[in-house]
C-alpha positions in Angstrom: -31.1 -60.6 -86.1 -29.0 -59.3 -83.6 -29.8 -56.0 -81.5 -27.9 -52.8 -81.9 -27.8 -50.8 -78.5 -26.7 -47.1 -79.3 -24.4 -47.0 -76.0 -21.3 -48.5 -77.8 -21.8 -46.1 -80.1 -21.7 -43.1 -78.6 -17.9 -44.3 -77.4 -17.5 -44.7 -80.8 -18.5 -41.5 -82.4 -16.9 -38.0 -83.1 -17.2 -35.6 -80.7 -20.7 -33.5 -81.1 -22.3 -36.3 -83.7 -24.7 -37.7 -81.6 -28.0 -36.5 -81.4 -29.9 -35.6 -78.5 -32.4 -37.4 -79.0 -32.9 -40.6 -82.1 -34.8 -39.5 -84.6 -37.2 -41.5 -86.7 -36.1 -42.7 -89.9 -36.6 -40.1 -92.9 -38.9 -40.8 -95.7 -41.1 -39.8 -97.5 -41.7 -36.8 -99.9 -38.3 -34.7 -99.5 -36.0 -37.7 -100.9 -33.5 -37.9 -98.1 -33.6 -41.9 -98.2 -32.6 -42.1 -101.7 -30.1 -39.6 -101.3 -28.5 -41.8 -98.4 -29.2 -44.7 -100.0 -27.5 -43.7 -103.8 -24.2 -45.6 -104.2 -21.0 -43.3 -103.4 -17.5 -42.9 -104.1 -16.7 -44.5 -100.7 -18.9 -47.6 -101.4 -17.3 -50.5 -102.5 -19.3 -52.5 -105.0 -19.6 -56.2 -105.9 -20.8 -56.6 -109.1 -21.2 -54.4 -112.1 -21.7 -50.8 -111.2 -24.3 -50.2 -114.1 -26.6 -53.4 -112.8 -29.8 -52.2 -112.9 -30.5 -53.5 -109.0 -28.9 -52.4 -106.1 -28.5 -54.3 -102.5 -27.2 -52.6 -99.9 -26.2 -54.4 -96.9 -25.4 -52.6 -93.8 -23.6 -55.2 -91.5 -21.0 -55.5 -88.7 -17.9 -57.8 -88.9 -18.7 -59.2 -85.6 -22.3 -60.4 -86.2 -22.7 -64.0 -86.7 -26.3 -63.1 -88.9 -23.8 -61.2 -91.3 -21.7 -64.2 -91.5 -24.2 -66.2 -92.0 -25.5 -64.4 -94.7 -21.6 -64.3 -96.5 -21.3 -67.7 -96.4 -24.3 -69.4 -96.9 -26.6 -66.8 -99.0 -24.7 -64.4 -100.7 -22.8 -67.1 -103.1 -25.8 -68.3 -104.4 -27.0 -64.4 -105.1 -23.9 -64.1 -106.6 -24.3 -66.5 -108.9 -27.8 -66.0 -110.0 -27.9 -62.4 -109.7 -24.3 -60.2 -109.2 -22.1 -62.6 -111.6 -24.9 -62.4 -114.1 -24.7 -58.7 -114.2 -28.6 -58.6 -112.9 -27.7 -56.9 -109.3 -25.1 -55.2 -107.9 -24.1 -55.4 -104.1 -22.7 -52.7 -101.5 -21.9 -53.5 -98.0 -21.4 -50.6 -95.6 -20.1 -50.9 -92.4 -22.2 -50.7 -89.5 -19.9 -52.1 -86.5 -21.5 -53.0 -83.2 -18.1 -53.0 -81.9 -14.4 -52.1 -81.3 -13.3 -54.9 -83.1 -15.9 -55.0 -86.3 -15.1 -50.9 -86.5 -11.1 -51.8 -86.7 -11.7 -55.1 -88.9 -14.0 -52.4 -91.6 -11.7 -50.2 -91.2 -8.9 -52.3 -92.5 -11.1 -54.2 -95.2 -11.7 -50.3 -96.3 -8.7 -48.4 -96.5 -7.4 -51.7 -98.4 -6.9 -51.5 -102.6 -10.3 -51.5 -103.5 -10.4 -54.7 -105.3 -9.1 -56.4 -102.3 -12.5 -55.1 -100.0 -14.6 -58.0 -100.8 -12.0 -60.8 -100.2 -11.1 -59.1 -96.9 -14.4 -58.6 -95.8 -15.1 -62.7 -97.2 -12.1 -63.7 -95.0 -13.2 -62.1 -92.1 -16.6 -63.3 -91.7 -15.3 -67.0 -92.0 -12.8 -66.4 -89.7 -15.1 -64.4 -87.1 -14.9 -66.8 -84.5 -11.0 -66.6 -84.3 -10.9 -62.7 -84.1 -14.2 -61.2 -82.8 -13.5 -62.4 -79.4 -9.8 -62.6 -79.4 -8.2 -60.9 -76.3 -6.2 -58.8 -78.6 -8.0 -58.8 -81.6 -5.7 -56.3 -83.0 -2.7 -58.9 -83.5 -5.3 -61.7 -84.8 -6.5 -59.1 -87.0 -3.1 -58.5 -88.3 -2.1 -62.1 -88.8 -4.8 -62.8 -90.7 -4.5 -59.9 -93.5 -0.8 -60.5 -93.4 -1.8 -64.0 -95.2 -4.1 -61.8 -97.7 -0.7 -59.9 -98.4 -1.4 -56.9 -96.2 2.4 -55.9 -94.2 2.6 -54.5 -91.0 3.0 -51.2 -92.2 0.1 -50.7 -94.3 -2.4 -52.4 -91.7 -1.1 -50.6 -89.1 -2.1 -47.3 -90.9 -5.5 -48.6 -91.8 -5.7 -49.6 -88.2 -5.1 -45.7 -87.1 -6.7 -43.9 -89.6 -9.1 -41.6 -87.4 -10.3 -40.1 -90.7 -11.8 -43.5 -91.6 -12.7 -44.0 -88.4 -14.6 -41.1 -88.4 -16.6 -41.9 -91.7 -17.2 -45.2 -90.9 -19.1 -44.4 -87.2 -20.7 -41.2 -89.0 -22.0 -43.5 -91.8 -23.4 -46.3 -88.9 -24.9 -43.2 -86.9 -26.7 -41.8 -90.6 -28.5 -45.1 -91.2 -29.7 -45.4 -87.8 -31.3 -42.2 -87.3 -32.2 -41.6 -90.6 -32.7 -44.9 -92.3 -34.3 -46.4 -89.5 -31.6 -49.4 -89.2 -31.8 -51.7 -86.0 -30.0 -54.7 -86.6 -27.4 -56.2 -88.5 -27.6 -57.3 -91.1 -30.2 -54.8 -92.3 -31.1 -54.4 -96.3 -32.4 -52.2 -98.9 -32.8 -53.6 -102.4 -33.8 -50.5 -105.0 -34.6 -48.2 -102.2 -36.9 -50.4 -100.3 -36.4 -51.9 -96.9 -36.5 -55.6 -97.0 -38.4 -57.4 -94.4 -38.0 -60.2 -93.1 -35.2 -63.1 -92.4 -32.8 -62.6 -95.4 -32.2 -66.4 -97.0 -31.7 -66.9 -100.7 -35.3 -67.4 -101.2 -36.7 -64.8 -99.5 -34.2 -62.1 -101.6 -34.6 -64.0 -105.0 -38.4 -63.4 -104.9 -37.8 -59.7 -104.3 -35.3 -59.5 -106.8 -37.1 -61.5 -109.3 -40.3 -59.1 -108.8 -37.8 -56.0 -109.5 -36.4 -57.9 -112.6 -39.7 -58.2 -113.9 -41.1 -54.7 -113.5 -38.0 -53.3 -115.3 
């Protein structure tokens, strides 16, 4: 899994977020992991939102784990667990870079039911972006062939309000939730350890599925 180093971020951040100092993740008695961790208006969900388990997948555009894990794992979850109406998936940005913070960016500001197939197109096309001199203009040829004009990307592209969020929300789950690489998961609450392949997440979830 690759390393997050907290200098890009502090480029990255609003002025006066960043701690002095990292603190260790919360837990514990006083709830404030399952407060971070309950699904919110700003999520974007795959699956039904009543399905009784919840993944939530913090990941950066530009990671080729997170990739990885969109094109090899995650259709087979899908079809065992989210298109069943068993599990429910969130992904939340967590970019380790200029160009993964614009590319979320873009995949969020986006009609909601278009998030998913952005986010989908842009991991299988990661090669052709992430390391594009001027990832900006790959960026935008790409979502102009998932029907997104110049106009409308161009705003997503400058929103400094979701730009905001979205390095707020990366900076929350790394000093309070502990989160160290991408992709990093919680299934119902709980940290998952360990290298996330189909098998690994099926047991977990089929241990959940059989407590409830």
């Amino acid at each position: 899994m690759r390393e997050i180093w907290f200098v890009a971020l502090v480029a990255l951040t609003i002025a006066g977020a960043f701690p002095a100092a990292a603190q260790a993740p919360k837990s514990g008695n006083d709830g404030s992991a399952e407060k971070l961790l309950a699904p919110t208006a700003q999520d974007r969900v795959l699956g039904r939102s009543d399905a009784p388990i919840t993944i939530i997948e913090y990941a950066s555009l530009t990671c080729p784990h997170c990739a990885h894990f969109a094109t090899d794992v995650l259709p087979k979850l899908r079809e065992k667990w989210i298109d069943t109406g068993k599990a429910k998936l969130i992904l939340r940005a967590y970019p380790l870079d200029e160009p993964a913070l614009r590319a979320a960016m873009v995949a969020h500001c986006a009609p909601p039911e278009r998030y998913y197939p952005l986010v989908e197109m842009f991991f299988e096309t990661q090669e052709k972006w992430a390391l594009a001199k001027d990832s900006r203009a790959t960026l935008e040829r790409l979502t102009r062939l998932a029907g997104i004009g110049k106009k409308e990307f161009d705003a997503c592209f400058d929103d400094k309000t979701l730009e905001d969020e979205i390095t707020q929300s990366r900076l929350t789950a790394a000093t309070q939730l502990g989160v160290e690489a991408t992709p990093t998961f919680f299934i119902n609450g709980k940290k998952f350890a360990g290298q996330p392949t189909f098998e690994a997440i099926d047991q977990m979830l089929s241990g959940l599925a059989e407590k409830s």
